[in-house]
mmCIF file of the N, C-alpha and C atoms, coordinates in Angstrom:
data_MODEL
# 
_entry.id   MODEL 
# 
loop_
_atom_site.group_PDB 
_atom_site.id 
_atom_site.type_symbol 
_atom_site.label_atom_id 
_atom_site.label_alt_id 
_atom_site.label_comp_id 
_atom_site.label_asym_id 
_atom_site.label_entity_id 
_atom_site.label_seq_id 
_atom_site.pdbx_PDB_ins_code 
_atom_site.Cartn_x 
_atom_site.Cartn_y 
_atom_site.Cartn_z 
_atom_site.occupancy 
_atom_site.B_iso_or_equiv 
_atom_site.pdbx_formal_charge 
_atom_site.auth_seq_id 
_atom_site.auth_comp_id 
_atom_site.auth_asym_id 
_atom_site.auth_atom_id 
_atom_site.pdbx_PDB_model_num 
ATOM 1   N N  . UNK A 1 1  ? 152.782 103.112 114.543 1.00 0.00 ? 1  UNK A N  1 
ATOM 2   C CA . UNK A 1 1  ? 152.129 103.358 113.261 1.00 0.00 ? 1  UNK A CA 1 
ATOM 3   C C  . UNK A 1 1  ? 150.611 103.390 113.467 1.00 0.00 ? 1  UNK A C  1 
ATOM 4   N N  . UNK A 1 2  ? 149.829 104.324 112.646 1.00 0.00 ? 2  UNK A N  1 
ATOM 5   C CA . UNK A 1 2  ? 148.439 104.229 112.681 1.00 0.00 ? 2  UNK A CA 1 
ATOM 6   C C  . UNK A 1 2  ? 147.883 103.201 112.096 1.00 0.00 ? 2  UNK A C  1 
ATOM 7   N N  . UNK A 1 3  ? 146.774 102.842 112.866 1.00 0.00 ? 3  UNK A N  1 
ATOM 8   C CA . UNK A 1 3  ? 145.787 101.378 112.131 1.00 0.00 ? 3  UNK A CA 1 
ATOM 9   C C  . UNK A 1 3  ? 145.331 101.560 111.468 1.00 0.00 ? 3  UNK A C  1 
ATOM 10  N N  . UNK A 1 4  ? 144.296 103.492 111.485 1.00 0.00 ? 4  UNK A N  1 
ATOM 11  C CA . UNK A 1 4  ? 143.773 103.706 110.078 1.00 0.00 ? 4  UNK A CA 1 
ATOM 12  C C  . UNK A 1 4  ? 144.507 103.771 108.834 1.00 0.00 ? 4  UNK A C  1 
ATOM 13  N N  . UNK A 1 5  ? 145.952 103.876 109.286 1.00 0.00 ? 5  UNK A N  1 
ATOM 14  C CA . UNK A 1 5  ? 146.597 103.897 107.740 1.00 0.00 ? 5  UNK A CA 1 
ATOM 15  C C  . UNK A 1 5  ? 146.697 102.980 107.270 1.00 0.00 ? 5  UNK A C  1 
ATOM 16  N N  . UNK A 1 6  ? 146.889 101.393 107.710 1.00 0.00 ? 6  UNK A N  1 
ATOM 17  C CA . UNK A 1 6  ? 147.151 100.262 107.703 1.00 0.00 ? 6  UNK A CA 1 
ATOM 18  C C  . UNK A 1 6  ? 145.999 99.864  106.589 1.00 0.00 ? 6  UNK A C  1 
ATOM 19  N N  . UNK A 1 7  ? 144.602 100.258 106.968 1.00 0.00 ? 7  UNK A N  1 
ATOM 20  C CA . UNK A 1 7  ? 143.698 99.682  106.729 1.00 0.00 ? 7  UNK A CA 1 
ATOM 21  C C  . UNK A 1 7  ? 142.617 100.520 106.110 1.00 0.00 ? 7  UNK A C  1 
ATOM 22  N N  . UNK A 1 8  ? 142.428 100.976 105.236 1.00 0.00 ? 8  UNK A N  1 
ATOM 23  C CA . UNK A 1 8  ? 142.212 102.075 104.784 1.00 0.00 ? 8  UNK A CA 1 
ATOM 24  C C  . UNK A 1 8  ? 140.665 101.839 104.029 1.00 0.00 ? 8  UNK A C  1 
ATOM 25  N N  . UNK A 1 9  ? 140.240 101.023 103.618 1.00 0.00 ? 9  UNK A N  1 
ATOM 26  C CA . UNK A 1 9  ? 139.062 100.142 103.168 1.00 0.00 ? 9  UNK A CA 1 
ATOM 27  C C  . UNK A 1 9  ? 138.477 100.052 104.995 1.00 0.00 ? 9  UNK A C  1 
ATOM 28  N N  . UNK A 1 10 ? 138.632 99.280  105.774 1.00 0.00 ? 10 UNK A N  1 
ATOM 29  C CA . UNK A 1 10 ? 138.005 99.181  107.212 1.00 0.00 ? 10 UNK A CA 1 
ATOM 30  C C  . UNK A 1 10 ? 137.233 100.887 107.612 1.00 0.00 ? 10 UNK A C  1 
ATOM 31  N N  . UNK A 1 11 ? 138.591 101.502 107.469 1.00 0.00 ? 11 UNK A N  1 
ATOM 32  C CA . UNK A 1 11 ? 138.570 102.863 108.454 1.00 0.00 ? 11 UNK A CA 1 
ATOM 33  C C  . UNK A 1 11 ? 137.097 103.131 107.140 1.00 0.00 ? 11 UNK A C  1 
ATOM 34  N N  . UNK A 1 12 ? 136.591 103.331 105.698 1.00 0.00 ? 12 UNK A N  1 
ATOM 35  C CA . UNK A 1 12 ? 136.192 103.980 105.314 1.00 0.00 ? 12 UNK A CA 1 
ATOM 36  C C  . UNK A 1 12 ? 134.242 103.667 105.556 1.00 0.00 ? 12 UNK A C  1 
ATOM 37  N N  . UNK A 1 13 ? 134.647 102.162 105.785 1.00 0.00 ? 13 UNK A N  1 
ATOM 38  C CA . UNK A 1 13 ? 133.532 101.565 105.798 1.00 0.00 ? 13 UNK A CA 1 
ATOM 39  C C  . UNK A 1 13 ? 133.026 101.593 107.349 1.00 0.00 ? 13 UNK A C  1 
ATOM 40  N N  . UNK A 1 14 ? 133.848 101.890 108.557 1.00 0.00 ? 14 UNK A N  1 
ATOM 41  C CA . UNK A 1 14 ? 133.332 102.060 109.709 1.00 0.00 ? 14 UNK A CA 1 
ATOM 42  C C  . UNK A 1 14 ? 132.499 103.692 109.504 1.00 0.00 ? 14 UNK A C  1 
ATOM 43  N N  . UNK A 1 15 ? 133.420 104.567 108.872 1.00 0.00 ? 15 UNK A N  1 
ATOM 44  C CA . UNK A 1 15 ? 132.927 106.382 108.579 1.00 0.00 ? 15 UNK A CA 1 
ATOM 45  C C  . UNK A 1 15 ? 131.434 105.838 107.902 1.00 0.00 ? 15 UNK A C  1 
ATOM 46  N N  . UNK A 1 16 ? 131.131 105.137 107.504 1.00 0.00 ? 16 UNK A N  1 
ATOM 47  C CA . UNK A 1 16 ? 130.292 105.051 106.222 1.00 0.00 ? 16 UNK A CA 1 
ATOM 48  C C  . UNK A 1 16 ? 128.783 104.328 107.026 1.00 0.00 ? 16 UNK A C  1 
ATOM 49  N N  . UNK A 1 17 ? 129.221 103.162 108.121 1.00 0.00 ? 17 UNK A N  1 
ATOM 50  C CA . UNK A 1 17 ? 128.089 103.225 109.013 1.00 0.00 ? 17 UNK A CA 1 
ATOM 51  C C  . UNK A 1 17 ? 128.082 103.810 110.335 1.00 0.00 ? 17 UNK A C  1 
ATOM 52  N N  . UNK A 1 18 ? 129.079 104.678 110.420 1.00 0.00 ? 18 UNK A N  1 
ATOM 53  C CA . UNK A 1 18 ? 128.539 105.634 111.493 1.00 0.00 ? 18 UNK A CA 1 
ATOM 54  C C  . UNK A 1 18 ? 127.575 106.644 111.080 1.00 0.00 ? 18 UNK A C  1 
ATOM 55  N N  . UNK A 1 19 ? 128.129 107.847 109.460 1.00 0.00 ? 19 UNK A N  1 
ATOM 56  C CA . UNK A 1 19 ? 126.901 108.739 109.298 1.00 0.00 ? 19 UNK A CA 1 
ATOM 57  C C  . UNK A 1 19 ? 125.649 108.067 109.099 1.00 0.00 ? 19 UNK A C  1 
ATOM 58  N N  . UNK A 1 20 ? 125.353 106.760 108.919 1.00 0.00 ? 20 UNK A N  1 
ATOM 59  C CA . UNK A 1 20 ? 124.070 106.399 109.038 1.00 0.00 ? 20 UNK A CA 1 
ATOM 60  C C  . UNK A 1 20 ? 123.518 105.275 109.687 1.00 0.00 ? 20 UNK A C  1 
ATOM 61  N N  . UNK A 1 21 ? 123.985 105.747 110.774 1.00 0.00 ? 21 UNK A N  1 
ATOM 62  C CA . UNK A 1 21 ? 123.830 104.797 112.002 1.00 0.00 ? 21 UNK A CA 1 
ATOM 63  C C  . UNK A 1 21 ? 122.280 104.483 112.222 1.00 0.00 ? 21 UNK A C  1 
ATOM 64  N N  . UNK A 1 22 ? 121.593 105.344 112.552 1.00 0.00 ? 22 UNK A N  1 
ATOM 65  C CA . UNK A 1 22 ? 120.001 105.411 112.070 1.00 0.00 ? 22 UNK A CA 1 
ATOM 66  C C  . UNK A 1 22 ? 119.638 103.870 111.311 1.00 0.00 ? 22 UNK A C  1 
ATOM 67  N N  . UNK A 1 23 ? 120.092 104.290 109.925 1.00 0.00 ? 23 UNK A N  1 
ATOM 68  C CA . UNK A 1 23 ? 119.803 103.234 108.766 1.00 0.00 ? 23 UNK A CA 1 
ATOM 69  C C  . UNK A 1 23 ? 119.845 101.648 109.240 1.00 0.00 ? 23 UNK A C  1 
ATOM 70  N N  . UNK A 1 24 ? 121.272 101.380 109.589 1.00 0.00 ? 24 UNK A N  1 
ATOM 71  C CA . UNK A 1 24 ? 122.275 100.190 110.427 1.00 0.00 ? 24 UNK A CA 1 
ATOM 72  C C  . UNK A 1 24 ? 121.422 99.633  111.466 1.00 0.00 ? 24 UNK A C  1 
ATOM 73  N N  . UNK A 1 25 ? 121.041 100.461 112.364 1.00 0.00 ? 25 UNK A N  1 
ATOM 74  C CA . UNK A 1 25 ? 120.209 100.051 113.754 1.00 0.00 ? 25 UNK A CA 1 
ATOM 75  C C  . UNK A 1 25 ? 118.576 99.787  113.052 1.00 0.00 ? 25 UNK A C  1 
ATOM 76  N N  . UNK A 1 26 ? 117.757 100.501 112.156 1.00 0.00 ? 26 UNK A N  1 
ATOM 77  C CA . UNK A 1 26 ? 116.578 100.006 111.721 1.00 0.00 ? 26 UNK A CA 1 
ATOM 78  C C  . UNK A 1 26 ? 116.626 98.665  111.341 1.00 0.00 ? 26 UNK A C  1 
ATOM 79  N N  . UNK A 1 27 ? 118.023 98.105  110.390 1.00 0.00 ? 27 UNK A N  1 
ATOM 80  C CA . UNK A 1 27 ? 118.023 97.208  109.513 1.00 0.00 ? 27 UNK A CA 1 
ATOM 81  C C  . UNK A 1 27 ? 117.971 95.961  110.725 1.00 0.00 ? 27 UNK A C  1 
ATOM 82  N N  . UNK A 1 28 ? 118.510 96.016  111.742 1.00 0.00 ? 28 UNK A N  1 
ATOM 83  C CA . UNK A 1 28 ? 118.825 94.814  112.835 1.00 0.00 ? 28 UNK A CA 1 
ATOM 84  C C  . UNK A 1 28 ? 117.526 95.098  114.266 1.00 0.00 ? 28 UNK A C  1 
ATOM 85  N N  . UNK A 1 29 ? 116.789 95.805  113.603 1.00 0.00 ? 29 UNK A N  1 
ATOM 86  C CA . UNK A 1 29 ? 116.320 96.052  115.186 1.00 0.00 ? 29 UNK A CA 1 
ATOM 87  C C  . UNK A 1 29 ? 114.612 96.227  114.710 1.00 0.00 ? 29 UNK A C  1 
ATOM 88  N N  . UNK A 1 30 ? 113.989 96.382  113.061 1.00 0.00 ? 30 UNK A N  1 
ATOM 89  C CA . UNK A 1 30 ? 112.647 96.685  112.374 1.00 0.00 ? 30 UNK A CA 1 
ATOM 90  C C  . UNK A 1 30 ? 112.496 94.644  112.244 1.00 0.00 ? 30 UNK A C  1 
ATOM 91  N N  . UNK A 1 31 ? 110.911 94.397  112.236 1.00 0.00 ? 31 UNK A N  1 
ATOM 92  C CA . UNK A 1 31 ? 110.957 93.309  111.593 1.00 0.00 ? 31 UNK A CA 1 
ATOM 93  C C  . UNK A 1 31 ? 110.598 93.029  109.919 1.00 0.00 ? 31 UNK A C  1 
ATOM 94  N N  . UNK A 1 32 ? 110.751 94.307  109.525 1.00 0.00 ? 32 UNK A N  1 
ATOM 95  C CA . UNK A 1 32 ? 110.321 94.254  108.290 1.00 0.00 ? 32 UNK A CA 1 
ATOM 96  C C  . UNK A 1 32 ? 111.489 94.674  107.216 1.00 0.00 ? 32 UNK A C  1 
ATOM 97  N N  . UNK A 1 33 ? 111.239 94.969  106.135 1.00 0.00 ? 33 UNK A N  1 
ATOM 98  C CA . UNK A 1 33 ? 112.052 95.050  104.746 1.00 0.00 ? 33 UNK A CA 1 
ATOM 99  C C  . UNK A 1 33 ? 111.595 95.282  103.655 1.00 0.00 ? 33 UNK A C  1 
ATOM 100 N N  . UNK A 1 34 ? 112.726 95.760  102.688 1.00 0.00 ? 34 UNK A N  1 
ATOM 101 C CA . UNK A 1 34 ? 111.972 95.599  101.121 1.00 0.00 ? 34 UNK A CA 1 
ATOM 102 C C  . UNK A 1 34 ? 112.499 94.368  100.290 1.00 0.00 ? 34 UNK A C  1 
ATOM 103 N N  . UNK A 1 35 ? 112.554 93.542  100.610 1.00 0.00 ? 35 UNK A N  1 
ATOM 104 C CA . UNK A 1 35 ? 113.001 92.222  100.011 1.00 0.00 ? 35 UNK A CA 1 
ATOM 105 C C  . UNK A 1 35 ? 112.515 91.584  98.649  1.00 0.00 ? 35 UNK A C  1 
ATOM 106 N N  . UNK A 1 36 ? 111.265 92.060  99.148  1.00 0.00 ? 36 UNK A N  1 
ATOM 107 C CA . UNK A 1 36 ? 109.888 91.998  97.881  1.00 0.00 ? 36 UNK A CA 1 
ATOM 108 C C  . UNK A 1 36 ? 110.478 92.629  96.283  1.00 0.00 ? 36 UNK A C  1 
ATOM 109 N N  . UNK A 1 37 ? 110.499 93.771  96.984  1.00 0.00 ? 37 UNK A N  1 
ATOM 110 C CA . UNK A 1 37 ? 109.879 94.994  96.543  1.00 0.00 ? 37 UNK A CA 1 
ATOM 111 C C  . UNK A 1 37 ? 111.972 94.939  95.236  1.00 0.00 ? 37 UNK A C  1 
ATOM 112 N N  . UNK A 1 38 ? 112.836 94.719  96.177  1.00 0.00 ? 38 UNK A N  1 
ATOM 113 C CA . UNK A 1 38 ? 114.130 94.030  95.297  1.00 0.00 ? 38 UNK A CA 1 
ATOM 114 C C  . UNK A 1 38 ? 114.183 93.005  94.646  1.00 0.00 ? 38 UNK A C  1 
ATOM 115 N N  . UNK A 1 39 ? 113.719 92.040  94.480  1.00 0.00 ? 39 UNK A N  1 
ATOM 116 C CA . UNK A 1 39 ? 113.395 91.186  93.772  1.00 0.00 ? 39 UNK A CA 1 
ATOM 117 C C  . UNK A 1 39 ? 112.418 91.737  92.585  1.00 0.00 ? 39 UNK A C  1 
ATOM 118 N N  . UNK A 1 40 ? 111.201 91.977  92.934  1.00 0.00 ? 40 UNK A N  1 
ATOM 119 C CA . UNK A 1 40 ? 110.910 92.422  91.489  1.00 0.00 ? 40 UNK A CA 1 
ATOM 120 C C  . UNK A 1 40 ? 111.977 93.536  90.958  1.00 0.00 ? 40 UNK A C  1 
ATOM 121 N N  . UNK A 1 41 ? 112.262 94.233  91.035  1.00 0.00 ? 41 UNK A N  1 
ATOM 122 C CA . UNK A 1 41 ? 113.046 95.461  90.522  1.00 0.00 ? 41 UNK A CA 1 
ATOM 123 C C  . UNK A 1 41 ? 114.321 94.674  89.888  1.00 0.00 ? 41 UNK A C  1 
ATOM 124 N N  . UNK A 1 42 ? 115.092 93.505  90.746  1.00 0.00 ? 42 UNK A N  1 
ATOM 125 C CA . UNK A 1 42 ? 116.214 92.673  90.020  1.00 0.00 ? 42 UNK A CA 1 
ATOM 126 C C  . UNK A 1 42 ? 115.688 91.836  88.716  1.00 0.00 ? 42 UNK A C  1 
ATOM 127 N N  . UNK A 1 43 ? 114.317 91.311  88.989  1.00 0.00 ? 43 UNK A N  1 
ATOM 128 C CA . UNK A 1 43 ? 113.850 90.458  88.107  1.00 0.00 ? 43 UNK A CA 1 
ATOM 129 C C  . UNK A 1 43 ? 113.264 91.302  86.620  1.00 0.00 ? 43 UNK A C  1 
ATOM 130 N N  . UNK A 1 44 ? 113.179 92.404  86.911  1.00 0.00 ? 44 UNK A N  1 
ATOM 131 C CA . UNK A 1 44 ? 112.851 93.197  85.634  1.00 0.00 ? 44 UNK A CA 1 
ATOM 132 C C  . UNK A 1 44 ? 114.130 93.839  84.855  1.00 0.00 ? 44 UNK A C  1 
ATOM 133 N N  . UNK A 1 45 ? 114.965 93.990  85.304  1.00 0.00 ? 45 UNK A N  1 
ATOM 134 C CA . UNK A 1 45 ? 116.124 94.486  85.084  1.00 0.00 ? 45 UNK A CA 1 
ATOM 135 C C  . UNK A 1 45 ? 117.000 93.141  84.087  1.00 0.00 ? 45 UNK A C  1 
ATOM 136 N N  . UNK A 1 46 ? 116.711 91.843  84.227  1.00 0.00 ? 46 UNK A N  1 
ATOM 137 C CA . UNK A 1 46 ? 117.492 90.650  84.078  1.00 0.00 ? 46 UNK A CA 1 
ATOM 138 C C  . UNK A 1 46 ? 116.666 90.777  82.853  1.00 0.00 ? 46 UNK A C  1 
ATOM 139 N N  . UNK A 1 47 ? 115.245 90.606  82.739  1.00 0.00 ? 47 UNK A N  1 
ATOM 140 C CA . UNK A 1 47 ? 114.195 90.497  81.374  1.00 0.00 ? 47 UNK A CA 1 
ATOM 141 C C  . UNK A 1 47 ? 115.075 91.507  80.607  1.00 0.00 ? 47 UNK A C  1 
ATOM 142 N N  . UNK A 1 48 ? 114.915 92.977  80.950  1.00 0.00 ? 48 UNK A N  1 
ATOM 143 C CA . UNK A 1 48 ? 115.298 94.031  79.888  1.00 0.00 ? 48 UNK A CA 1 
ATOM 144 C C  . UNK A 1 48 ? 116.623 93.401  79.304  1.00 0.00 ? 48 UNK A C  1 
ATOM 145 N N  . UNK A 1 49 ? 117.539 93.572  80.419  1.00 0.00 ? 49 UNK A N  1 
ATOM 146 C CA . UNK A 1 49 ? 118.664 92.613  79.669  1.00 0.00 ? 49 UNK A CA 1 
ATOM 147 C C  . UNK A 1 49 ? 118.614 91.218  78.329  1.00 0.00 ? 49 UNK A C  1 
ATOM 148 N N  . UNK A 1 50 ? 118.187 90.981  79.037  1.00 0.00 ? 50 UNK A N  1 
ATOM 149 C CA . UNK A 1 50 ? 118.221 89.818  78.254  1.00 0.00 ? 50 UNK A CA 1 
ATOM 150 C C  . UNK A 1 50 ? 117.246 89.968  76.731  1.00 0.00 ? 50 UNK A C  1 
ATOM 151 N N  . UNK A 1 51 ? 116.838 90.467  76.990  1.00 0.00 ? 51 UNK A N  1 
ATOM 152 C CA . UNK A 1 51 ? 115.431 91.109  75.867  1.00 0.00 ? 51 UNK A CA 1 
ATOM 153 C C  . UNK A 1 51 ? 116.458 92.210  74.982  1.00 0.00 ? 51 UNK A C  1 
ATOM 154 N N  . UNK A 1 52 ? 117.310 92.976  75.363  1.00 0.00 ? 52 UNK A N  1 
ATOM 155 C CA . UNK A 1 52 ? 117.758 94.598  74.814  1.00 0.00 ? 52 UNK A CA 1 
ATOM 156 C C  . UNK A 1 52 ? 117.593 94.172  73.117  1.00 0.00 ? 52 UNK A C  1 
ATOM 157 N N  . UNK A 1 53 ? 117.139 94.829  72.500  1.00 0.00 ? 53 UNK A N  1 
ATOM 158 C CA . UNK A 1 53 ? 117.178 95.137  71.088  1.00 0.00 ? 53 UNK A CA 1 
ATOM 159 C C  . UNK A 1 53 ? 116.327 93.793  70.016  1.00 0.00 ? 53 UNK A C  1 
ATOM 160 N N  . UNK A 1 54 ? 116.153 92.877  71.028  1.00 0.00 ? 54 UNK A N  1 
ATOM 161 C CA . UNK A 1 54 ? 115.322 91.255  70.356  1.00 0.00 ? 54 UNK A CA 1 
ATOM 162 C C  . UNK A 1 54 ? 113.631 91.544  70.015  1.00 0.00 ? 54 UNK A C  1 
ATOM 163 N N  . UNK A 1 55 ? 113.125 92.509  70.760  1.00 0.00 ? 55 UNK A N  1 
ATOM 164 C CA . UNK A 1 55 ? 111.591 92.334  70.708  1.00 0.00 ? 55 UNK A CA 1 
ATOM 165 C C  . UNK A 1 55 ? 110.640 93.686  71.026  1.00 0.00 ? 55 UNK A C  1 
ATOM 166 N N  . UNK A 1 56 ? 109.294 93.909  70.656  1.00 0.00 ? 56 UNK A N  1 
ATOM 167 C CA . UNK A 1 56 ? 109.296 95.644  71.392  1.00 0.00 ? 56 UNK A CA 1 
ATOM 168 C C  . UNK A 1 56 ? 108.783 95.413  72.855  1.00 0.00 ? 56 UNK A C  1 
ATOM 169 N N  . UNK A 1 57 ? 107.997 96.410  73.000  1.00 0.00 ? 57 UNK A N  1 
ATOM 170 C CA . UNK A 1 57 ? 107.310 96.977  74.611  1.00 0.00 ? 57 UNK A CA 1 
ATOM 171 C C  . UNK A 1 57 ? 106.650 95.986  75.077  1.00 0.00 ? 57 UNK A C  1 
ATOM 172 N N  . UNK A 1 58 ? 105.496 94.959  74.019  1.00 0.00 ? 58 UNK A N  1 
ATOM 173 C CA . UNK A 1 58 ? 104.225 94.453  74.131  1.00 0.00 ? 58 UNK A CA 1 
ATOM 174 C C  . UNK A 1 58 ? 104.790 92.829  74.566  1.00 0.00 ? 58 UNK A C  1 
ATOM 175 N N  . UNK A 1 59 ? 105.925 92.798  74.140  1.00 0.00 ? 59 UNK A N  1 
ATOM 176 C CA . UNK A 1 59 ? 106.352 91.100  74.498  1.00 0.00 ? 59 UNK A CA 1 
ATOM 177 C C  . UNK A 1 59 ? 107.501 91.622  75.854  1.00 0.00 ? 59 UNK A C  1 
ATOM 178 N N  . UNK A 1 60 ? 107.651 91.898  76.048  1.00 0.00 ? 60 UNK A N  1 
ATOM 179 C CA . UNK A 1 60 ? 108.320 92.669  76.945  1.00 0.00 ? 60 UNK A CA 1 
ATOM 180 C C  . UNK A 1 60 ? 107.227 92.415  78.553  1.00 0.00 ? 60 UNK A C  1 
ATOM 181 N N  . UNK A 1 61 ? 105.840 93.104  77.862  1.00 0.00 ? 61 UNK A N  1 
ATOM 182 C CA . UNK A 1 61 ? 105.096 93.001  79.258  1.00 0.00 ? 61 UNK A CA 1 
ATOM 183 C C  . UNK A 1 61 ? 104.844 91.740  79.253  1.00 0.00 ? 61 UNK A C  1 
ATOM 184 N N  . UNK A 1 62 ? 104.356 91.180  78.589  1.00 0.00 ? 62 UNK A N  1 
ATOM 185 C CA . UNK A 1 62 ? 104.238 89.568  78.609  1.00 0.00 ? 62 UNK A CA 1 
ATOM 186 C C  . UNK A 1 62 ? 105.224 88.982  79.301  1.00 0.00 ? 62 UNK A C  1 
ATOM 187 N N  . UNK A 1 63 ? 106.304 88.682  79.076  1.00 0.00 ? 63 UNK A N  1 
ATOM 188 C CA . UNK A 1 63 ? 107.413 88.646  79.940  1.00 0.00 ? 63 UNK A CA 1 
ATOM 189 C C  . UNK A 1 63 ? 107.349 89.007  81.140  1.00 0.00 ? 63 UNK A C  1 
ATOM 190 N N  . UNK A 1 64 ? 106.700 90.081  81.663  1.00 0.00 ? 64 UNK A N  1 
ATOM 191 C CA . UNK A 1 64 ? 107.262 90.659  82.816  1.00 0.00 ? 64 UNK A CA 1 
ATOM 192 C C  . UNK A 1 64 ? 105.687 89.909  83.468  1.00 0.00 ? 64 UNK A C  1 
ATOM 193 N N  . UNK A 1 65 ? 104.957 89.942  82.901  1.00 0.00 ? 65 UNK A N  1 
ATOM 194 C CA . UNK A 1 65 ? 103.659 89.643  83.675  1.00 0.00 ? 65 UNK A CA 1 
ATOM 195 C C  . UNK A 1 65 ? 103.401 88.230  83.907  1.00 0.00 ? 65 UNK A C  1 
ATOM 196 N N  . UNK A 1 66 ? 104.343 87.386  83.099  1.00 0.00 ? 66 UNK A N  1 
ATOM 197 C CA . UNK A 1 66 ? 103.840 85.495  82.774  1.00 0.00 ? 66 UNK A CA 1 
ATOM 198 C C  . UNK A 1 66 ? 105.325 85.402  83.636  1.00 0.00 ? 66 UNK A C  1 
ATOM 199 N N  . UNK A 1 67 ? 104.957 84.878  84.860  1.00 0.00 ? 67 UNK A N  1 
ATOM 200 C CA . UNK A 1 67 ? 106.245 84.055  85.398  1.00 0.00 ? 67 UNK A CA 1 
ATOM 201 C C  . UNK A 1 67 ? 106.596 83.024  84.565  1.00 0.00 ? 67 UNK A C  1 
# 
């Protein structure tokens, strides 16, 4: 019997870092990242949430600007 059939989630996710093998090898082999740069983007996303339909634009930046 085939293994790829067995396992069908494995086989898709090996296809998936081979076409971007490139990507895979920067991530383990650069000393740098956007770690930063995800965090703010998660942390603004959680405000809007939590904010949706409660307040306008102007308390909004306040929020985003006052840790």
């Amino acid at each position: 019997m085939d293994r790829a059939v067995d396992r069908p989630h494995l086989r898709t996710l090996t296809n998936g870092l081979a076409i971007d093998w490139s990507a895979v090898h920067a991530a383990f082999a650069l000393p740098y990242h956007n770690g930063r740069t995800e965090c703010g983007n998660t942390r603004t996303k959680t405000i809007m949430r939590q904010m949706h339909g409660c307040a306008g634009f102007e308390l909004f930046c306040h929020r985003i600007l006052l840790p």
